[in-house]
C-alpha positions in Angstrom: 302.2 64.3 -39.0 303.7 67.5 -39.3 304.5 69.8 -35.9 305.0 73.0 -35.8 306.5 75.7 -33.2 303.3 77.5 -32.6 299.8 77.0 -32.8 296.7 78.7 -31.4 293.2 78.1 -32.9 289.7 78.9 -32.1 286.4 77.6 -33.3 283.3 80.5 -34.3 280.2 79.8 -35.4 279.0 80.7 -38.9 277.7 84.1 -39.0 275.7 85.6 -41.8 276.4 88.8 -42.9 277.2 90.4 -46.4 280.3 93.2 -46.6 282.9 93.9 -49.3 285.8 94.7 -48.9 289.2 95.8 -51.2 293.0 94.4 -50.3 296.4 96.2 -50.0 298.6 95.1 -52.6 302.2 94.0 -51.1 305.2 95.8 -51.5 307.1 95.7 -54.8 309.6 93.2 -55.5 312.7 95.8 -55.8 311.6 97.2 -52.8 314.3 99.1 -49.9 314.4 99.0 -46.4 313.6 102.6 -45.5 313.7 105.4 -42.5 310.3 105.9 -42.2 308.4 102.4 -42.6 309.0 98.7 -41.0 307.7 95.6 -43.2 306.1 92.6 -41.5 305.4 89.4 -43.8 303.0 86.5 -43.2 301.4 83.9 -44.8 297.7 83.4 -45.7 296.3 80.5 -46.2 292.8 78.7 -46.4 290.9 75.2 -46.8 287.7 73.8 -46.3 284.5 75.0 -48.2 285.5 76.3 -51.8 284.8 79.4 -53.3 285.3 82.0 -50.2 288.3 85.1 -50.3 289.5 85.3 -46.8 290.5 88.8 -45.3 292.6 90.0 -42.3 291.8 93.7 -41.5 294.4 95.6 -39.5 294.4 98.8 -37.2 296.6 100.9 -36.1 295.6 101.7 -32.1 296.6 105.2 -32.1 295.6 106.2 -35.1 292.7 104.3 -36.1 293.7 104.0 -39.5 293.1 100.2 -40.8 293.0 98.3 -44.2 292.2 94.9 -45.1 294.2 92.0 -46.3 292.9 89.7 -48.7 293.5 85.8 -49.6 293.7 87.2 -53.2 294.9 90.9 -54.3 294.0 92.8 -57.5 295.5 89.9 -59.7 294.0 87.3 -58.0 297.5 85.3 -58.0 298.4 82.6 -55.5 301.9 81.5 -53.7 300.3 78.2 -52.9 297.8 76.2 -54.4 295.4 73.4 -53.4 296.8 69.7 -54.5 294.0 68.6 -55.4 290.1 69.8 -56.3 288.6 68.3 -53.3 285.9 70.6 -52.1 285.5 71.2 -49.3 289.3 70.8 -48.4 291.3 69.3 -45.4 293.5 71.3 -43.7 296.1 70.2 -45.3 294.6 70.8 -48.7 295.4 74.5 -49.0 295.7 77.9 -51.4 297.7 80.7 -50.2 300.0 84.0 -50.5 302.7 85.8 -48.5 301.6 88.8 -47.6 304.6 91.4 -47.5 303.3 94.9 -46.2 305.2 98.3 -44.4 303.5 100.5 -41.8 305.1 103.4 -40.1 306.2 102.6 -37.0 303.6 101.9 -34.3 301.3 99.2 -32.7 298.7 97.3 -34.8 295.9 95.2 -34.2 294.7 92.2 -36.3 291.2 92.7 -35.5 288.8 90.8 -37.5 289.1 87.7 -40.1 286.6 86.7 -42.1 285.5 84.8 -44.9 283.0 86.1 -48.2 281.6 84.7 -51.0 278.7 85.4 -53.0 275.6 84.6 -50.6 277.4 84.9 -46.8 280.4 86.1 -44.8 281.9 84.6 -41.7 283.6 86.6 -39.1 285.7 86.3 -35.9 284.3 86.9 -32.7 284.7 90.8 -32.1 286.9 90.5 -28.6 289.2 88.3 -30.2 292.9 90.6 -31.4 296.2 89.4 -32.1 298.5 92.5 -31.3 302.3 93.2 -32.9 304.5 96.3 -33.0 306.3 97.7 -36.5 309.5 99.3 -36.1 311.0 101.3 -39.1 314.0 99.7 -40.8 313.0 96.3 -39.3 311.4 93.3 -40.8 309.4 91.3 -38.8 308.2 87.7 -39.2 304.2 87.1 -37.8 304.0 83.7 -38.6 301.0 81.7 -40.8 297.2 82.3 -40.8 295.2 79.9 -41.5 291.3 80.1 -42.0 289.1 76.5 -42.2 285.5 76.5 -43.0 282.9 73.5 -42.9 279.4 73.6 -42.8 279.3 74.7 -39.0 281.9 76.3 -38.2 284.9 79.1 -39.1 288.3 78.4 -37.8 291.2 80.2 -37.6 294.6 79.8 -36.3 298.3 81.0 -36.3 301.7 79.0 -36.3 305.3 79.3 -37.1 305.9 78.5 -40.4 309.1 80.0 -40.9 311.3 77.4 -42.4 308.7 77.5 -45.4 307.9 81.5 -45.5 311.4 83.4 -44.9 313.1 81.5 -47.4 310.2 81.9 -50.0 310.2 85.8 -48.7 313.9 85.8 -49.5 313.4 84.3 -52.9 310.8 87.1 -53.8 312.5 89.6 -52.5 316.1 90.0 -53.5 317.3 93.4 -51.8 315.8 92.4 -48.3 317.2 88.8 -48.6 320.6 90.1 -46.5 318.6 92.0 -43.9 318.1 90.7 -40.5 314.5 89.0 -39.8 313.1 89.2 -36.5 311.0 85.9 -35.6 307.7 87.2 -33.8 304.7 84.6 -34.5 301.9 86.9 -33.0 299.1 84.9 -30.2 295.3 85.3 -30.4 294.4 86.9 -27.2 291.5 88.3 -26.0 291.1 92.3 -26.3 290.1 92.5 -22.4 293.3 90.6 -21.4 295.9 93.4 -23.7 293.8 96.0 -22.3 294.7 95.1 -18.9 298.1 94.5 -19.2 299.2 94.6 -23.3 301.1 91.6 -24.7 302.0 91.6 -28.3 304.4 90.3 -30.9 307.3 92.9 -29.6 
């Protein structure tokens, strides 16, 4: 049984709702460290029922300018593939990408998840947030995401996967591989909590 540094998950009910929505592609593979942006990297990943794209949309909380983060970008391509066709999958039994993104420097909120196919979407609950803070020149580790849907339910969760993610991040991305990480797996917290007294991935 595999253990892992981190892990936080909670367990929504299914609701139905239909959306669409378009992901951010990640950066390029020759990309530079630069004065204006930071880059944090994560994994996505997702089991359970087949045939759903998962989506992570993030905000900026000054700002208000957000985007979404999809399972699958414009090419549809995967990091991580299921081992087998079982359907629906264990948690174990997973597809996945490592999402690699910069922001200008600021605090962010990981607002909603959710889940879509063709006739339903699932969604987190709305006072649910995971909160981190991009600094420019820095590149900051967030940990995994993982999404699990059954016939009841839509889970979620967030671990350290690092031992897996910053050497594949390294391998992808050749002129960051010498940079400095920082290790900051970001919690799932409830938005009244940060309100009162913010606590994010620093």
């Amino acid at each position: 049984m595999k253990k892992y540094r981190a892990s936080t998950y909670v367990i929504l009910t299914l609701l139905f709702l239909t959306s669409c929505s378009i992901s951010r592609s990640n950066i390029a593979k020759n990309y530079s460290i630069n004065d204006k942006n930071g880059v944090i990297f994560f994994s996505l990943t997702a089991s359970g029922r087949c045939n759903f794209n998962y989506f992570i949309d993030i905000r900026n909380i000054n700002t208000k300018e957000s985007q979404s983060i999809g399972l699958t970008d414009s090419s549809g391509s995967l990091d991580w593939k299921k081992h087998s066709k079982e359907c629906p999958s264990g948690k174990d039994n997973y597809d996945g990408r490592l999402i690699a993104i910069d922001l200008p420097e600021g605090v962010y909120d990981i607002y909603d998840l959710s889940g879509i196919n063709l006739r339903m979407q699932t969604t987190s609950e709305k006072d649910i947030v995971m909160r981190f803070q991009v600094k420019k020149n820095e590149i900051k580790y967030l940990g995994n995401v993982h999404f699990h849907i059954n016939k009841k339910s839509f889970t979620y969760g967030v671990k350290d996967s690092r031992d897996r993610d910053v050497l594949f991040f390294k391998r992808k991305y050749k002129n960051l591989r010498n940079k400095d990480i920082k290790i900051s797996i970001i919690r799932i917290q409830n938005r009244k909590h940060i309100n009162n007294g913010p606590a994010m991935a620093a």
